[in-house]
C-alpha positions as CSV (number, residue, x, y, z in Angstrom):
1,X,0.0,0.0,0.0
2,X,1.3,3.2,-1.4
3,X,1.9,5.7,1.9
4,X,-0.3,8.8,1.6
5,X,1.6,12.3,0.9
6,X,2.8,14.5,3.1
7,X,0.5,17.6,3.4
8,X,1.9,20.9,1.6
9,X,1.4,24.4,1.4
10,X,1.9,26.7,-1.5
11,X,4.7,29.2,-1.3
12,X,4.1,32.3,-3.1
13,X,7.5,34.1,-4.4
14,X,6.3,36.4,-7.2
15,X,3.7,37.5,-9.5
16,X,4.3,37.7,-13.0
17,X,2.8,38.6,-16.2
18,X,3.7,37.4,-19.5
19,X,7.4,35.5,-20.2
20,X,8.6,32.4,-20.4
21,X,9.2,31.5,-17.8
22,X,9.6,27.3,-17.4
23,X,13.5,28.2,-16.9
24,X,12.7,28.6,-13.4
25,X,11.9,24.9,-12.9
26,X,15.7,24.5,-12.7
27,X,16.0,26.4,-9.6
28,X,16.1,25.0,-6.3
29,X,13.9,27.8,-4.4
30,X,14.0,26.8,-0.9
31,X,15.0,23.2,-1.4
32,X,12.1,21.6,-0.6
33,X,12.7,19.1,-3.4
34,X,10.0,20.3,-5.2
35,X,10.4,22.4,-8.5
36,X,9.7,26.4,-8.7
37,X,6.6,26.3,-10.8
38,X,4.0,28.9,-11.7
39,X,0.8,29.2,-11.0
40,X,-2.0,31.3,-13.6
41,X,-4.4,32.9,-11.5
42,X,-6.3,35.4,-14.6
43,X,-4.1,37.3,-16.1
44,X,-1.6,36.7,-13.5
45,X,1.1,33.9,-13.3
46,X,2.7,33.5,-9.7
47,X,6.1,32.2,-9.0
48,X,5.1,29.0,-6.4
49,X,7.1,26.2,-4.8
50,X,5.1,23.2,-2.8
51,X,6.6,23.2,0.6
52,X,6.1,20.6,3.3
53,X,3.5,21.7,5.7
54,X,5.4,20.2,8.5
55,X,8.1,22.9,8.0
56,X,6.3,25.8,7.2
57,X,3.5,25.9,9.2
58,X,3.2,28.5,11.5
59,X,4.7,27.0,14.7
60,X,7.3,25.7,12.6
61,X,7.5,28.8,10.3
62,X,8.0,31.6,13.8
63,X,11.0,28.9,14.5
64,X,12.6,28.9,11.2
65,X,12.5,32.8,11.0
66,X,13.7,33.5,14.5
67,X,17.0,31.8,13.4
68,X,19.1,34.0,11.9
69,X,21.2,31.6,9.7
70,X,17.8,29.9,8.5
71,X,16.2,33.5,8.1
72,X,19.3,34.2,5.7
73,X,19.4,31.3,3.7
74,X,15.5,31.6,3.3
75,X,16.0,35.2,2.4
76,X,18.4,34.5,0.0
77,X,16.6,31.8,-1.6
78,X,13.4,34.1,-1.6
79,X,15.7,36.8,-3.9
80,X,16.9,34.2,-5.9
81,X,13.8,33.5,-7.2
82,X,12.5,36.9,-7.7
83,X,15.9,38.0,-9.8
84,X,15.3,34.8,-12.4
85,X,11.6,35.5,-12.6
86,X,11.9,39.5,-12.9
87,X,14.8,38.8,-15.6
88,X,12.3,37.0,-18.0
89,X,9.3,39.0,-17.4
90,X,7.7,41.9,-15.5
91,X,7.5,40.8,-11.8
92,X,6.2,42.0,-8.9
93,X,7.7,40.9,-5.5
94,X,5.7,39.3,-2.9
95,X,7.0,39.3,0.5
96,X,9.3,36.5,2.3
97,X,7.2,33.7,3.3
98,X,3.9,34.5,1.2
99,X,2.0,31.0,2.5
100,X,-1.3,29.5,0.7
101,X,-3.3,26.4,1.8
102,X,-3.5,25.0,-1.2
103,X,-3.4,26.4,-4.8
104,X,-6.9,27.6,-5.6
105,X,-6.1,29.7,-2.2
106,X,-3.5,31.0,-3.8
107,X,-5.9,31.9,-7.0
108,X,-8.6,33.3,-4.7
109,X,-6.1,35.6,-2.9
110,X,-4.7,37.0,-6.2
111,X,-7.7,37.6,-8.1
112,X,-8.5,39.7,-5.0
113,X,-5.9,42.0,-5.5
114,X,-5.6,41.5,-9.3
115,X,-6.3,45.0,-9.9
116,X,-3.5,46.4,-7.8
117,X,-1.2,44.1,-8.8
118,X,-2.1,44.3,-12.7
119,X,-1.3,48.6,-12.1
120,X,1.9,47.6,-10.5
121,X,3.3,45.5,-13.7
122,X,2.4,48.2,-15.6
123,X,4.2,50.6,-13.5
124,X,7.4,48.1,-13.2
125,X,7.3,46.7,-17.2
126,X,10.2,47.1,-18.8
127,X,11.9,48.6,-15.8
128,X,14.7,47.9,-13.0
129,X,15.3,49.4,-9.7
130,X,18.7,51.1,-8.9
131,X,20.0,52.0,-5.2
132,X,22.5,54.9,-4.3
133,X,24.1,56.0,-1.7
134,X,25.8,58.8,-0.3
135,X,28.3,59.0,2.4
136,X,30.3,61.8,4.5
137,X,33.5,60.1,5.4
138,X,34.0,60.5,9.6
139,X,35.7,64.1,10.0
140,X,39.0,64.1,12.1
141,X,38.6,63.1,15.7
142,X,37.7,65.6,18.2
143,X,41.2,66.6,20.4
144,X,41.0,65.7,23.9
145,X,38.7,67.6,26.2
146,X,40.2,71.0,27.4
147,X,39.7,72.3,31.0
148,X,37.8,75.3,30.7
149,X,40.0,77.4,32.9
150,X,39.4,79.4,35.8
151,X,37.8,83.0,36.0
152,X,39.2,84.0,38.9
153,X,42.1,86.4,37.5
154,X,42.0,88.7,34.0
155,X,44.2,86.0,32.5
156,X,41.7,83.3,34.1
157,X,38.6,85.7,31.4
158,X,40.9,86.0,28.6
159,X,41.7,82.4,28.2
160,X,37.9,81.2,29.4
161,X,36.5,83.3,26.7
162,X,39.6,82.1,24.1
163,X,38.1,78.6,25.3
164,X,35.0,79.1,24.5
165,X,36.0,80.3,20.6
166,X,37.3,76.9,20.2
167,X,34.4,75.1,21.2
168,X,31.8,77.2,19.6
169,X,34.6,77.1,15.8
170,X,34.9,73.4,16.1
171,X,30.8,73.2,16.6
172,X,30.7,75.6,13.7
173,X,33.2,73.9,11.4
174,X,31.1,70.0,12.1
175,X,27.7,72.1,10.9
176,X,29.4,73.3,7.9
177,X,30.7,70.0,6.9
178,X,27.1,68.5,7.3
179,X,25.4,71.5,5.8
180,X,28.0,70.9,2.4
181,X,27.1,67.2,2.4
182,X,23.4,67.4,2.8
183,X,23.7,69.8,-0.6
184,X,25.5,67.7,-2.7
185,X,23.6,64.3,-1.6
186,X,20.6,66.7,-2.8
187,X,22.6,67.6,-5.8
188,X,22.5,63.8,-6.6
189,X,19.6,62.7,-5.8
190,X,18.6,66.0,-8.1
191,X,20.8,64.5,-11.2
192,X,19.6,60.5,-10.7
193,X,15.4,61.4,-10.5
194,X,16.3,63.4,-13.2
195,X,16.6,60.0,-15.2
196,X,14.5,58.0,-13.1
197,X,10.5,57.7,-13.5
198,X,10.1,57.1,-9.9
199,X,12.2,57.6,-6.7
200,X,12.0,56.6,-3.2
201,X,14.0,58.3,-0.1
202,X,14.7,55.2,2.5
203,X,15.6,55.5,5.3
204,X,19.5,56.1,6.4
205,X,21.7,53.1,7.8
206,X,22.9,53.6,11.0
207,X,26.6,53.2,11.8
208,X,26.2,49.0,12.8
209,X,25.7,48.6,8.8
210,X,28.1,52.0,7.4
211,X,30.8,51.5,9.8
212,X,32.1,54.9,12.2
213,X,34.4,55.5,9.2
214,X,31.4,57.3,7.4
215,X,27.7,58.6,8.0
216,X,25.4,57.9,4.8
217,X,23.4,60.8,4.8
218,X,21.5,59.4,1.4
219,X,19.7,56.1,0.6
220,X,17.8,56.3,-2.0
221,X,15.8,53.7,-4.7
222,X,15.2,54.8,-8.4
223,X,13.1,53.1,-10.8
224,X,14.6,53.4,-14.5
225,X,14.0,52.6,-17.8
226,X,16.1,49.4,-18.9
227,X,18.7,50.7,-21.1
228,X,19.9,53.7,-19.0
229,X,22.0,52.0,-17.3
230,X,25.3,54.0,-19.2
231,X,23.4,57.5,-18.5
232,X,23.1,56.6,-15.2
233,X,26.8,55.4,-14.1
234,X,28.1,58.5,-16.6
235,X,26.1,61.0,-14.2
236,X,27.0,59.7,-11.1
237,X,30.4,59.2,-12.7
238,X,30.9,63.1,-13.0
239,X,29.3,63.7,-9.7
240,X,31.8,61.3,-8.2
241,X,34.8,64.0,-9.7
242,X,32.8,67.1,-8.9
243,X,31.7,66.2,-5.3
244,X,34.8,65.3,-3.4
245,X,33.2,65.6,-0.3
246,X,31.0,62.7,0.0
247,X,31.3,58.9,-1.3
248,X,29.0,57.9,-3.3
249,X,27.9,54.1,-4.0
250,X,25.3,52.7,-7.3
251,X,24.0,49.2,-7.0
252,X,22.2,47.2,-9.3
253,X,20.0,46.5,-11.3
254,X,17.4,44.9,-8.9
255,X,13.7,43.4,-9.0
256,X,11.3,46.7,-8.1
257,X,10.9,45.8,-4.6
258,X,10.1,49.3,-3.9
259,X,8.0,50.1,-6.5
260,X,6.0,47.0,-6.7
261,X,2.7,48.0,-5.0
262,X,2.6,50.0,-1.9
263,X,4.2,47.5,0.7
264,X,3.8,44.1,-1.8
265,X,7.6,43.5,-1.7
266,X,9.8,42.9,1.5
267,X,11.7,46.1,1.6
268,X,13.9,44.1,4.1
269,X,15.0,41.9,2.3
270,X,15.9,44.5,-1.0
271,X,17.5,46.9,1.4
272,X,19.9,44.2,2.3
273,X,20.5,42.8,-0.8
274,X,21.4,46.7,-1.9
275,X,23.5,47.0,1.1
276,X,25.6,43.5,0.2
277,X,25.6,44.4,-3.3
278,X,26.6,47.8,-3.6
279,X,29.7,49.0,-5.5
280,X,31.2,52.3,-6.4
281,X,30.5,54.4,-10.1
């Protein structure tokens, strides 16, 4: 007697419209041993992958995500999916761990939204998403604390008041140098949108991901036209000789995870693969 199969769910990475896209049937996905497949729901095609109830059900889907090596490698696997698909055909991102019952839950919860989603391939068609960002490299240190001195003598107001010039030049001089950094990370942001036919402001990374070598004072996401690609690295290119105050970093081209449909895509998990990805003009 033939055992019965184990119960699965259907994991949702991407929705798609138009393509060929049976290439993805060679990719592992999350290596549940069963292939990446898609899915037609309408006009829709979703990105799907049978996973093993057992596995990914929610008990056993809070544990998987709390690790952070398993969260990584499901991350990763997630992106690798999305980055095939979106190279063969418009595709919107769905977030990490998109879970269905069953496949005609699946159907049922994309016809829902198949207007949104069908305005969102439109948007992205023909499209890729770009990240820069601009750093201030650290200034000097600050030198050792000085003892204001004492008042008590004309000497003791002279130097208390020479003191206080020093303090009040040095707070000066750091305002100036963010002031000048701020401009020119507008002046790029300015000069990329200007190519771009949608931009995002994210929010900065904190020194745990930039390092205390560097503040970034500009994160940004820009949603181009494929085949600007040259335009794009010539501008920030010239910026990069005109601007020699800041640092500034291009990566891509991704999947439109911010641009796909108002909080569709895992921001998270684009944000990181920006930050891991990034390279100089």
């Amino acid at each position: 007697m033939t055992p019965p199969e184990a119960p699965t769910l259907t994991y949702a990475f991407a929705v798609c419209r138009g393509g060929a896209l049976t290439a993805l049937a060679a990719l592992p996905g999350l290596d549940t041993g069963a292939p990446v497949r898609t899915l037609t729901a309408g006009p829709l095609t979703a990105v799907v992958q049978d996973v093993p109830a057992a596995g990914f059900g929610e008990e056993a889907l809070r544990r998987r995500l709390s690790d952070h090596d398993e969260l990584e490698r499901c991350a990763r696997a997630h992106h690798t999916v999305i980055t095939a698909a979106a190279a063969l055909a418009p595709t919107v991102p769905l977030p990490l761990a998109t879970l269905y019952l069953d496949d005609d839950r699946a159907r049922e919860a994309l016809g829902e939204r198949e207007t949104s989603l069908l305005t969102a391939l439109d948007r992205i068609a023909g499209r890729a998403e770009w990240g820069v960002k601009v750093y201030a490299p650290a200034g000097p240190p600050p030198p050792a604390p000085e003892t204001a001195p004492a008042n008590g003598t004309a000497n003791g107001k002279a130097s208390g008041r020479a003191y206080l010039d020093r303090v009040r030049t040095r707070q000066r001089s750091r305002e100036q140098r963010h002031t000048l950094t701020l401009r020119a990370a507008e002046r790029v942001d300015t000069a990329v949108r200007g190519l771009a036919v949608a931009a995002r402001r994210l929010r900065p990374h904190g020194v745990e991901v930039t390092g205390k070598h560097r503040t970034q004072v500009l994160n940004a996401a820009y949603l181009l036209d494929l085949g600007r690609e040259r335009e794009l690295r010539a501008a920030l290119a010239s910026l990069h000789r005109d601007e020699s105050d800041i640092q500034i970093e291009l990566s891509g081209p991704w999947a439109p995870y911010s641009f796909a449909d108002g909080g569709l895509a895992d921001r998270r998990i684009a944000d990181e693969r920006r930050t891991s990805g990034g390279m100089s003009p």
